[in-house]
PAZAPA-4460 file (N, C-alpha, C; in steps of 0.05 Angstrom, whole numbers, plus 32768, in hexadecimal, padded with zeros to 4 digits):
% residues 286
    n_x    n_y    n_z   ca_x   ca_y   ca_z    c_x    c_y    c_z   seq   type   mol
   87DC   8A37   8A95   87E1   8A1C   8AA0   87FF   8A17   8AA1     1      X     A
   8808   8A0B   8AB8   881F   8A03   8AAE   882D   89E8   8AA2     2      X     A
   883F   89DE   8AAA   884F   89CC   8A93   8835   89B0   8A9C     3      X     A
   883A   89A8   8AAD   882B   8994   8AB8   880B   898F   8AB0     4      X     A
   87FF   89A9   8AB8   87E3   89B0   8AB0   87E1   89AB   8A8A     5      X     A
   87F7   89B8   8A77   87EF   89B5   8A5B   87F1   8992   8A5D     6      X     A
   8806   898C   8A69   8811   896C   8A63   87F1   8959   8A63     7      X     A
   87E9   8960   8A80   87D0   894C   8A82   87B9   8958   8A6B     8      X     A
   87B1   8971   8A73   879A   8976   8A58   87A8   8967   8A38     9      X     A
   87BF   8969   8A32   87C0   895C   8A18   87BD   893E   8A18    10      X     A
   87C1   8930   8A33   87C1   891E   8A31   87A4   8911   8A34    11      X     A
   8790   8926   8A36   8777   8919   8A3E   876B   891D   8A26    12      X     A
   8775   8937   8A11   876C   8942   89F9   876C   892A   89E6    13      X     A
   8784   891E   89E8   879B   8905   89DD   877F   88E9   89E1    14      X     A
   8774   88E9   8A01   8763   88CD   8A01   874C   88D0   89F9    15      X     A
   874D   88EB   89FC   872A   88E3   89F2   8725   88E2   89C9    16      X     A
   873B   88EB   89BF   873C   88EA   89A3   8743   88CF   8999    17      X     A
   874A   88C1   89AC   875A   889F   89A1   873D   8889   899F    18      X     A
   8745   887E   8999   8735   8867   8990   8739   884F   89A7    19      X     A
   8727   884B   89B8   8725   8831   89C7   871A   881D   89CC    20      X     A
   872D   880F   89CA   872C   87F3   89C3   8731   87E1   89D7    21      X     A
   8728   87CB   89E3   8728   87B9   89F0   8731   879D   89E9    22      X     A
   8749   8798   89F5   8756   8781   89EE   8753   876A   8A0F    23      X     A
   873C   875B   8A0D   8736   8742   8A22   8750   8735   8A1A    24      X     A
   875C   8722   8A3A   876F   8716   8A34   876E   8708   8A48    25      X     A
   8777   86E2   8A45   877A   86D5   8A5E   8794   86CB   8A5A    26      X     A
   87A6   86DC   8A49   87C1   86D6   8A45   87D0   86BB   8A40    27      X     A
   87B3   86B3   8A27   87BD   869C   8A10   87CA   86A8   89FD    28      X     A
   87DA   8690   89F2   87DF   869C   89CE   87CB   86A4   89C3    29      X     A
   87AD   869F   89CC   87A0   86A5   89B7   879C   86C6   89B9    30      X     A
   8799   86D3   89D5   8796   86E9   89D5   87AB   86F7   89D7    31      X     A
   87BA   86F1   89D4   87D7   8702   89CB   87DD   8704   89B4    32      X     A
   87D3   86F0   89A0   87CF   86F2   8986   87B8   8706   897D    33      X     A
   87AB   870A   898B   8794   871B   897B   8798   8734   8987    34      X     A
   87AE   8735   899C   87C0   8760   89A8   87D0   8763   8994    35      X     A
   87D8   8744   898E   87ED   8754   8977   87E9   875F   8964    36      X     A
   87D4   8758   895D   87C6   8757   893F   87AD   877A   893C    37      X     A
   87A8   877A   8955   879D   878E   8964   87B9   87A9   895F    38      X     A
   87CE   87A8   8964   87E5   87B2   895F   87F0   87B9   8943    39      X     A
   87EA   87A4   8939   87FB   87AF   891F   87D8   87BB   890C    40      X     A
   87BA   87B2   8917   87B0   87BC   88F8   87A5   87D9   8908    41      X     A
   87AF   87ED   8924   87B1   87FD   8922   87C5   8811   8925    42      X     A
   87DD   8803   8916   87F7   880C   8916   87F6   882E   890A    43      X     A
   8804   8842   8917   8802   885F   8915   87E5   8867   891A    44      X     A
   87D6   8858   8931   87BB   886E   892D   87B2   8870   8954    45      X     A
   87AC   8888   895A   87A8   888E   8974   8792   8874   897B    46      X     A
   87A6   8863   898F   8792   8851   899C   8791   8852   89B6    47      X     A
   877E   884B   89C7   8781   8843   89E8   8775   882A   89E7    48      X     A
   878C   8817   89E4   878B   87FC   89F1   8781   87F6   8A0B    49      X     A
   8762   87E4   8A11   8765   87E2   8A2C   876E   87BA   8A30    50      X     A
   8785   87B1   8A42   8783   879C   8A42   8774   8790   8A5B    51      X     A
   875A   877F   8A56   8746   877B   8A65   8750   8754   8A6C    52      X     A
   874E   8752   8A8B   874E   8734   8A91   873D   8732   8AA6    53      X     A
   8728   8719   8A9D   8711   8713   8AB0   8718   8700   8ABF    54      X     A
   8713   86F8   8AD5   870A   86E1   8AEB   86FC   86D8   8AEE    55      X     A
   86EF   86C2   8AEB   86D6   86B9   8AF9   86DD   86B1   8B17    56      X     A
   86BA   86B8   8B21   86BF   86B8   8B39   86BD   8694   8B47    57      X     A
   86B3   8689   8B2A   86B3   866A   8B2A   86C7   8666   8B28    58      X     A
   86DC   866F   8B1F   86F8   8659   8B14   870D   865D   8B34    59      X     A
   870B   8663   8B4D   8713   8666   8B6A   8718   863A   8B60    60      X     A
   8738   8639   8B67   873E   8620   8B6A   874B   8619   8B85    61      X     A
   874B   8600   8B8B   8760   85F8   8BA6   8770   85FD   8BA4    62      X     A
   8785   8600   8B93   879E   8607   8B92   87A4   8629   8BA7    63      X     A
   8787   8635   8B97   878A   8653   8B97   8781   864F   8BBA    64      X     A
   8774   863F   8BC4   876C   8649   8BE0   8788   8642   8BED    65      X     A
   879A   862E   8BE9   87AE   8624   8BF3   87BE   863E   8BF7    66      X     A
   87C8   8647   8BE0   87DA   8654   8BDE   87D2   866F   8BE4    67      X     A
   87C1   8673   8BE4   87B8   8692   8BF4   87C8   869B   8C0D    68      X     A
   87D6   86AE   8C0A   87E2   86C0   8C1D   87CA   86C1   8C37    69      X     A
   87CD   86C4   8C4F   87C2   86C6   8C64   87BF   86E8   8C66    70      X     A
   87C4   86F7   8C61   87C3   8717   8C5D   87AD   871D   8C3F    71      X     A
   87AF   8705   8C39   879B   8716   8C27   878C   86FD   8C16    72      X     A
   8771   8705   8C0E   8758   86F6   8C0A   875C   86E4   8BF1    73      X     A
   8755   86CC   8BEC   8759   86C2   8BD0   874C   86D8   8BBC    74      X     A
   873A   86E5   8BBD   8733   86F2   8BA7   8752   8705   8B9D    75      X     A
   875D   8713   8BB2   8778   8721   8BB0   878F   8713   8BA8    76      X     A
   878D   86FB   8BAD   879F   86E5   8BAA   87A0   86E2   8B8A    77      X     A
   878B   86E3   8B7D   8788   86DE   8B66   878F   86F3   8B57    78      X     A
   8779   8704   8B52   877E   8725   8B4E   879C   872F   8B45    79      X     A
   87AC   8728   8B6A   87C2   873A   8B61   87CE   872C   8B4B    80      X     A
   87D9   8717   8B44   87E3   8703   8B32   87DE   870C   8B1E    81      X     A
   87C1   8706   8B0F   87B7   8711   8AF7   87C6   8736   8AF3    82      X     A
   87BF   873D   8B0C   87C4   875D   8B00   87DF   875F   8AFE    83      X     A
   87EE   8752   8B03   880E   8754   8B02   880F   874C   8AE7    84      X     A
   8806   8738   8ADF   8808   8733   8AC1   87FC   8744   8AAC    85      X     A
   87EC   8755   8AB7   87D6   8762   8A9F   87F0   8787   8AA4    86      X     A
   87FC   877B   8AB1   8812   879E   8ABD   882F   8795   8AA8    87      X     A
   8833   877E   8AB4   8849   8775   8A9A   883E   876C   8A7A    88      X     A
   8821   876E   8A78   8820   8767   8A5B   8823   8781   8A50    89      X     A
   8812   87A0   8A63   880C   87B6   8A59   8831   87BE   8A54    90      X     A
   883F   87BC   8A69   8857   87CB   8A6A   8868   87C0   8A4F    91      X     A
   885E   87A8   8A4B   8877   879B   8A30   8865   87A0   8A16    92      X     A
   884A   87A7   8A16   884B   87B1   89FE   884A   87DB   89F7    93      X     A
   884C   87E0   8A19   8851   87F8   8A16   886D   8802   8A0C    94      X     A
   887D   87EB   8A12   8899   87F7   8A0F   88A8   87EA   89E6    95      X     A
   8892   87DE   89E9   8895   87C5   89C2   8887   87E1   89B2    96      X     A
   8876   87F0   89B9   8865   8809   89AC   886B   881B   89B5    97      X     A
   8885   882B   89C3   887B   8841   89CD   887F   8858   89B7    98      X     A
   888B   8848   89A1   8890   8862   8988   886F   886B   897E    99      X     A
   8856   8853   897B   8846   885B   8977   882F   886C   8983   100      X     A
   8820   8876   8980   880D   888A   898C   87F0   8875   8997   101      X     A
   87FF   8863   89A8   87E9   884D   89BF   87EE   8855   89D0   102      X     A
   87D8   8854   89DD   87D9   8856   8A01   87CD   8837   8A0B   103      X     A
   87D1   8831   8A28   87CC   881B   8A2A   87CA   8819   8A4C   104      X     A
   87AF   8809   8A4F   87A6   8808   8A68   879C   87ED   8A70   105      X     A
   879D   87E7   8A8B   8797   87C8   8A92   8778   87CA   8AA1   106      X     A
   8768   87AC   8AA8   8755   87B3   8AB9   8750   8795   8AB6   107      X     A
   874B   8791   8AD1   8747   876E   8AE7   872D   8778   8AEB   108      X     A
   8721   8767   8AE8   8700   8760   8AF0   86F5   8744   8AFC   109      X     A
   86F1   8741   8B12   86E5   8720   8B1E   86CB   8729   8B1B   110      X     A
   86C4   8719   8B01   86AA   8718   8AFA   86A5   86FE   8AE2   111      X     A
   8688   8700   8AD7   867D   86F1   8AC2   8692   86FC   8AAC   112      X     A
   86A1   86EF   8A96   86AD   86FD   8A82   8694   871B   8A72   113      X     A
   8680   8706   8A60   866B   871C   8A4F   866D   8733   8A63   114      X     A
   865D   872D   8A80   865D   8749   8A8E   8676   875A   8A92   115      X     A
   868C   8757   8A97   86A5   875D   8AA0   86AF   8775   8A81   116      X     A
   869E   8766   8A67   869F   8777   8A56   8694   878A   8A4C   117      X     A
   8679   8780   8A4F   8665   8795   8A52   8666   87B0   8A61   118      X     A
   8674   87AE   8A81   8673   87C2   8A8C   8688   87D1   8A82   119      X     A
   869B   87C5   8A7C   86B6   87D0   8A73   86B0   87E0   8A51   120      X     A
   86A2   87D6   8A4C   869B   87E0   8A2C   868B   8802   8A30   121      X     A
   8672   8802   8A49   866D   881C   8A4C   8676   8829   8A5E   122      X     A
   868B   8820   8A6B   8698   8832   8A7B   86AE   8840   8A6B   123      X     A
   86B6   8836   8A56   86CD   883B   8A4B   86C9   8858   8A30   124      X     A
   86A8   8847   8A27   86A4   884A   8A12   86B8   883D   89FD   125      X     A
   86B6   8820   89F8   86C5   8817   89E8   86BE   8817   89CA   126      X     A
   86CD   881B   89B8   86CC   881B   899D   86CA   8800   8992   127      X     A
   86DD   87EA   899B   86DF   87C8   898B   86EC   87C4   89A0   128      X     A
   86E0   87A8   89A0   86EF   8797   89AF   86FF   8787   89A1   129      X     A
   871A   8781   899E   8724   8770   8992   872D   874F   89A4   130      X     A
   872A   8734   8998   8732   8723   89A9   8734   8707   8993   131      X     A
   873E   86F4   89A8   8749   86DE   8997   8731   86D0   899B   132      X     A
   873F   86BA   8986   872A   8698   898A   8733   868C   89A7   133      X     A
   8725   8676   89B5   8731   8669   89C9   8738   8650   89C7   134      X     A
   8731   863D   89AE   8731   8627   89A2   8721   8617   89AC   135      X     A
   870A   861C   89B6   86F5   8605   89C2   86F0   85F8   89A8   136      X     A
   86EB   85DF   89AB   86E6   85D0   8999   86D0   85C1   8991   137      X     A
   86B7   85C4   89AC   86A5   85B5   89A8   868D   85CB   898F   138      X     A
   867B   85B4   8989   866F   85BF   8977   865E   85D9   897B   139      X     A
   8657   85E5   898C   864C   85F7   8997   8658   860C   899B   140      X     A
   8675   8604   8998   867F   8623   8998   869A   8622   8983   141      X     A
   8692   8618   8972   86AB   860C   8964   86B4   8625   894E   142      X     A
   86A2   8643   8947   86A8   8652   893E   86BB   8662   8945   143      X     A
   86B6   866B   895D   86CB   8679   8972   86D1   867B   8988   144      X     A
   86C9   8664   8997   86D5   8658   89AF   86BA   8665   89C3   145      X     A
   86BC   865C   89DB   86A5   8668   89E9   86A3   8684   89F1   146      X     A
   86BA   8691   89FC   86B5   86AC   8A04   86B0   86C3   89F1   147      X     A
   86CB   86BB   89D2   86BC   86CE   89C9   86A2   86CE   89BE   148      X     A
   8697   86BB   89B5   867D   86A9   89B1   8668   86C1   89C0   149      X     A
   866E   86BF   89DD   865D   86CE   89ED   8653   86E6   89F2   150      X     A
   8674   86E7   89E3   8677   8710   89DF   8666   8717   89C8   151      X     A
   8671   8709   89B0   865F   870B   899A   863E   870C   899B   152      X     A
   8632   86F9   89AE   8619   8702   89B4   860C   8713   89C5   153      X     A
   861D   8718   89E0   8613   872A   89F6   861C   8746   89F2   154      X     A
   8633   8746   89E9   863A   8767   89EB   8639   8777   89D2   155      X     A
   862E   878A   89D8   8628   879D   89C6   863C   87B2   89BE   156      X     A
   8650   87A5   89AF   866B   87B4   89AB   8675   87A2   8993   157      X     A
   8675   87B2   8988   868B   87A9   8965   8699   8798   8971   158      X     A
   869F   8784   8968   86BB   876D   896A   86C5   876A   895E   159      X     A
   86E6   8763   8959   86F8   8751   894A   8702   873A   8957   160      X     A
   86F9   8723   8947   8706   870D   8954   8711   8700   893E   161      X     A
   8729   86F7   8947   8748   86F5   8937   8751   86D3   893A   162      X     A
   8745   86C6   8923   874B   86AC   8926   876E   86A1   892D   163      X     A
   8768   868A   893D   877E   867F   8948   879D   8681   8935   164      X     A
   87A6   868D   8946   87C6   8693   8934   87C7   86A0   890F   165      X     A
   87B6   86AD   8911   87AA   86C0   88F7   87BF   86DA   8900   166      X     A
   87CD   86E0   88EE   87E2   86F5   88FA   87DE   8715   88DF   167      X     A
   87DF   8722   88E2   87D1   873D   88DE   87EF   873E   88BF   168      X     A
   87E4   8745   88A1   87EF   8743   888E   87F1   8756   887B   169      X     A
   87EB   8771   8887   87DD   8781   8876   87BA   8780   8874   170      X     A
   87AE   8794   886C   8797   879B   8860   8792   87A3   8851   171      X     A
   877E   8794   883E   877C   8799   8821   8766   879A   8814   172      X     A
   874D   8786   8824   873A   877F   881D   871E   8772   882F   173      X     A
   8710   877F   8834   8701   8776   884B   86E4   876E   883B   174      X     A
   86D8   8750   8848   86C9   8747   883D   86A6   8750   8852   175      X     A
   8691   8757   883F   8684   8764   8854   865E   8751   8847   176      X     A
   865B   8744   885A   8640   8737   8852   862D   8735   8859   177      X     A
   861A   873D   8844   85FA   8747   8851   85E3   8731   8846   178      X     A
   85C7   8736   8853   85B5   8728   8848   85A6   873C   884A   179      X     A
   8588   873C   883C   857B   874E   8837   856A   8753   8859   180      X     A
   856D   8742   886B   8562   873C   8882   856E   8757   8893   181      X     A
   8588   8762   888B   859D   8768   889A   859B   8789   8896   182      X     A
   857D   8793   88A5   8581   87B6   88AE   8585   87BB   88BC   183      X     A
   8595   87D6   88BE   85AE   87E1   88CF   85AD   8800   88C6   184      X     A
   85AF   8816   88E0   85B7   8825   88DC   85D2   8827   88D4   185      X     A
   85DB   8842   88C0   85F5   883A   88B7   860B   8846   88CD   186      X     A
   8608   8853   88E6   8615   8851   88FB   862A   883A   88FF   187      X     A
   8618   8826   88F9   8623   8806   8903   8636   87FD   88F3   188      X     A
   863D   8808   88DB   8654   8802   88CE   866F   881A   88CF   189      X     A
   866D   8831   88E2   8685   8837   88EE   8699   8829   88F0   190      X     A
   86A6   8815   8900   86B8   8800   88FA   86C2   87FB   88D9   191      X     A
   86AB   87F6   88DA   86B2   87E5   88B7   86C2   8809   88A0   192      X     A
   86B3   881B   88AE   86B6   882B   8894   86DA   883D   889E   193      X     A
   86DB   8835   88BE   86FB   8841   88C2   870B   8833   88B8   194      X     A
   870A   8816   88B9   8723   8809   88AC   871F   87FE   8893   195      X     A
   870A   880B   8883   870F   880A   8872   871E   882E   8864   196      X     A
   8714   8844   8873   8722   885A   8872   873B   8856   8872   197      X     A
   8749   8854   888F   8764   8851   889D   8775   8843   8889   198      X     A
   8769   882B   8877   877E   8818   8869   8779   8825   884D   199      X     A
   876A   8829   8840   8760   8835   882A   8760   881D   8820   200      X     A
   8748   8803   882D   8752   87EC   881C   8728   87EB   8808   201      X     A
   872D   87D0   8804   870B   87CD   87F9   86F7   87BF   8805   202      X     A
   86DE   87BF   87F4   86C6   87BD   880D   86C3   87A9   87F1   203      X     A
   86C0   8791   87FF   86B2   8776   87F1   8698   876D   87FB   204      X     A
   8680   8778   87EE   8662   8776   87F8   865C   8758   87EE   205      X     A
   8657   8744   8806   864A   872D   87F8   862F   872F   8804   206      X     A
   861D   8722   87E5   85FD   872B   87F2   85FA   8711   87E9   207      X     A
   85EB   8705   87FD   85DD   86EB   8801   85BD   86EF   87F6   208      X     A
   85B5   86D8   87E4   8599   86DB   87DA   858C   86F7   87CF   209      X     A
   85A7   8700   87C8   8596   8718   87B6   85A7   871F   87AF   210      X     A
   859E   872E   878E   85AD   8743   8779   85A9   875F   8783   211      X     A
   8598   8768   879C   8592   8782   87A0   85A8   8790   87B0   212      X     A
   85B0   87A7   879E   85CC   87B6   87B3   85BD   87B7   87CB   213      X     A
   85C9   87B0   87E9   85BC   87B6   8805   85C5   87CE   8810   214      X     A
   85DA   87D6   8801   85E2   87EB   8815   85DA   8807   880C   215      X     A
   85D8   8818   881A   85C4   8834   880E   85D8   8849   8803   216      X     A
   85D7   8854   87F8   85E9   8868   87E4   85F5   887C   87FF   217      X     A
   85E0   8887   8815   85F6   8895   8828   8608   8883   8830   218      X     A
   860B   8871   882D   8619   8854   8840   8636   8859   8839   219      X     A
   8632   8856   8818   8647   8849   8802   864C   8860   87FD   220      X     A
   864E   887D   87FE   865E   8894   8800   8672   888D   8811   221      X     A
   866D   8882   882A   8690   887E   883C   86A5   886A   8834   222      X     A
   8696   8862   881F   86A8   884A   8811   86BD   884D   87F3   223      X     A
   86D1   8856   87F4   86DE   885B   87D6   86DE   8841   87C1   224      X     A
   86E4   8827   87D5   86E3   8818   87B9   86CD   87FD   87C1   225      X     A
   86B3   87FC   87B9   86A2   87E3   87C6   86A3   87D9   87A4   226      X     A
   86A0   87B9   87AC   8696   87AF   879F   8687   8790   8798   227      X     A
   866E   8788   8790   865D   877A   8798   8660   875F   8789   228      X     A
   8653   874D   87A4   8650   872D   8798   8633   8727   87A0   229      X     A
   862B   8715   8799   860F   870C   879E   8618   86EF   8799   230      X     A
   8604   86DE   87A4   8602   86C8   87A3   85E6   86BC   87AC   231      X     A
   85D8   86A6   87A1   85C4   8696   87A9   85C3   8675   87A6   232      X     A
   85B3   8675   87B9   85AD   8656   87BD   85C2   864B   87C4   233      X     A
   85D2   8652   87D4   85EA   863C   87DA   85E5   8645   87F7   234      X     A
   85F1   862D   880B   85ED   8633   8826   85F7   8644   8823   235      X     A
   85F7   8658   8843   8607   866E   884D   8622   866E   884F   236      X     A
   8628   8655   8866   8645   864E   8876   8651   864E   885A   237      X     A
   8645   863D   8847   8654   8640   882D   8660   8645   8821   238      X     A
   8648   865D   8813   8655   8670   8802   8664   8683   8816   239      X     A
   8663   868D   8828   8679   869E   883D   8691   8694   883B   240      X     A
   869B   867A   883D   86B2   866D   8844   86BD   8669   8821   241      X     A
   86A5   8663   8815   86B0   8667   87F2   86C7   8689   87F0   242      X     A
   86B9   8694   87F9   86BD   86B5   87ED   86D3   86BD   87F4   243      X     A
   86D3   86B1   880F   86F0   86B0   8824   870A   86A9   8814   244      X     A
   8700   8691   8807   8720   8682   87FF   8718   868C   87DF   245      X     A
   870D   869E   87D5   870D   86A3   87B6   8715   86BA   87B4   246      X     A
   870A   86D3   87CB   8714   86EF   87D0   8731   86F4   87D6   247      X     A
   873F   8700   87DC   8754   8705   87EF   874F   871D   8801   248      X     A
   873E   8709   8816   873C   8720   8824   8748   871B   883E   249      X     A
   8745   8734   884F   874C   873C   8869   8743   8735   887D   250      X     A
   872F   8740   887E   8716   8745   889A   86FD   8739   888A   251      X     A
   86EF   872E   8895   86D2   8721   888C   86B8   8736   889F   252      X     A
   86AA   874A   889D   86A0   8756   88B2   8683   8748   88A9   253      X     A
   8675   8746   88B9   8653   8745   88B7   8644   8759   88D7   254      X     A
   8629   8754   88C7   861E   8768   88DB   8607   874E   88EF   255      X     A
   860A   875A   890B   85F6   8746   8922   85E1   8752   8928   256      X     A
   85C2   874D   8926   85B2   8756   893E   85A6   8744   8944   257      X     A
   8593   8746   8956   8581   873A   8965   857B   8725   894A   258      X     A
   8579   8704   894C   8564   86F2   893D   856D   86F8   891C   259      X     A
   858D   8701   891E   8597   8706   88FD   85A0   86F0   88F2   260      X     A
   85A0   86EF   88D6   85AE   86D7   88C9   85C3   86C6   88DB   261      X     A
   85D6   86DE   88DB   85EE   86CD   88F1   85E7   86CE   8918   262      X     A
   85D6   86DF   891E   85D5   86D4   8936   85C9   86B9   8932   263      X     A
   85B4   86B5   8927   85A4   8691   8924   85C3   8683   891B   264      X     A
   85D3   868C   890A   85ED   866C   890C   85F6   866E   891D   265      X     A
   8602   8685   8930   860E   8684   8947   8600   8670   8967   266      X     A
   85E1   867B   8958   85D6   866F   8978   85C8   8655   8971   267      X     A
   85C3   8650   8955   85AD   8642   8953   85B9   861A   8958   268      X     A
   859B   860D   8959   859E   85EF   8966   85B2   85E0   8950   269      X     A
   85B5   85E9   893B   85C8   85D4   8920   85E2   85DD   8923   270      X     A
   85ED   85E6   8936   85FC   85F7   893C   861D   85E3   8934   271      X     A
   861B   85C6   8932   862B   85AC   8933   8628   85AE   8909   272      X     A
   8617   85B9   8901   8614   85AE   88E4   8629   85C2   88D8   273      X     A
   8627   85DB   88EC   863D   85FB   88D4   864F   85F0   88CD   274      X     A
   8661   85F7   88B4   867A   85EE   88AD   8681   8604   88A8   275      X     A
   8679   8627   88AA   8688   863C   88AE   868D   8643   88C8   276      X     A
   86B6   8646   88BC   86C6   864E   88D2   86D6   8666   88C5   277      X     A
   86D7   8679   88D8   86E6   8695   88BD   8701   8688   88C6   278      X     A
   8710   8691   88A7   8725   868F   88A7   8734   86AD   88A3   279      X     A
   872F   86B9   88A8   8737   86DA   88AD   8728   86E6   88C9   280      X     A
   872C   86F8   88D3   8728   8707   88E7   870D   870C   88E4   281      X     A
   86FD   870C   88FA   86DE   8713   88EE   86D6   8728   8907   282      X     A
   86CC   8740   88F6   86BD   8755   8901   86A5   8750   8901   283      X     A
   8698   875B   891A   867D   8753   891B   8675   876F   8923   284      X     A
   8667   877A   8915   8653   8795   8919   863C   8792   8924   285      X     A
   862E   879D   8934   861E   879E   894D   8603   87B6   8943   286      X     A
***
């Protein structure tokens, strides 16, 4: 082969060994807070950043038909704009990282957001999606704003969502909470068990309504340092948000499926009564 030919095979050797990750962005603070943060907690480790911005095909305003170029369609009208920005977000954090071992790619979608991720998640084969809060405030989505709200239920991809202006401090301690409701192949804690590898930090098991270890001995082999809390009879939102401000922890991870403890608080009708809001970054395992 020659010079050119090794260059591209290493570089394809290089993508398929990296870890990718999807960073949604409508180029708030909020989601530039959670690239950053996305940035520093995989500081020295092969990533391929993809930065993802959706359109709806509802949000077409007067402004945008006004100002539409006569050569080219409001959908283009729109489009190019966004992709100019998602070219200057990639290029300024290509050039803020280029000592580190990231790669980094853009992609515009006029679509439903959930779908726009979905497709992008198996086309990519994405590893985590990382993304911010949006600060909606009504009670219905008052955990994490609506979209990621949405993600968290429709897409079937590990998430991090990185509360509003929560800025990345080190890792030290990740808080991880089960109920006895909560079976899972141990596949599904991949996520959970790299960064807790990658940082060499600890695994804080909180078990709701029971003294019984939940996790199975092949599990807790990938784990060097776990160690367990239990609690009963106290609400949920509760004791979680107790553990939060008593622990010092990092990352808060829990696990979702179909009709689980936390999908019913996420979706369910009392949805105005929760008074848990994470105050750390929360992984959600799938």
């Amino acid at each position: 082969m020659n010079q050119t030919q090794i260059h591209i095979y290493l570089r394809l050797v290089n993508l398929f060994s990296m870890k990718r990750i999807l960073l949604p962005t409508d180029f708030s603070e909020n989601s530039i807070n959670a690239i950053d943060y996305a940035m520093s907690l995989f500081e020295n480790q092969s990533c391929d950043f993809i930065f993802l911005n959706v359109q709806k095909p509802s949000e077409y305003i007067t402004d945008d038909i006004y100002t539409a170029s006569p050569d080219y369609s409001i959908y283009e009208a729109i489009a190019n704009d966004n992709k100019k920005k998602l070219k200057d977000l990639k290029e300024g954090y290509a050039k803020k990282y280029e000592s580190q071992p990231f790669y980094f790619e853009e992609q515009f979608d006029f679509d439903n957001f959930t779908d726009a991720i979905q497709q992008l998640v198996a086309a990519k084969n994405i590893e985590l999606i990382i993304m911010g809060t949006n600060g909606a405030t009504n009670a219905s989505e008052v955990l994490f704003g609506s979209n990621t709200l949405q993600v968290i239920r429709q897409v079937r991809c590990p998430i991090l969502a990185i509360p509003k202006g929560f800025q990345f401090k080190g890792l030290s301690s990740i808080l991880f909470t089960l109920r006895e409701q909560d079976h899972f192949h141990p596949n599904a804690l991949a996520p959970l068990g790299e960064l807790v590898r990658d940082h060499n930090v600890s695994l804080e098991v909180l078990q709701l309504d029971t003294h019984n270890k939940l996790l199975p001995n092949k599990v807790l082999e990938k784990f060097s340092m776990v160690n367990y809390h239990s609690i009963t009879g106290v609400p949920s939102p509760e004791a979680i948000s107790s553990y939060e401000q008593l622990l010092p922890i990092d990352i808060h991870a829990i696990f979702i499926r179909p009709k689980s403890f936390f999908e019913r608080i996420f979706s369910g009708s009392d949805t105005s009564k929760i008074t848990y809001q994470s105050r750390v970054p929360l992984l959600v395992l799938k």
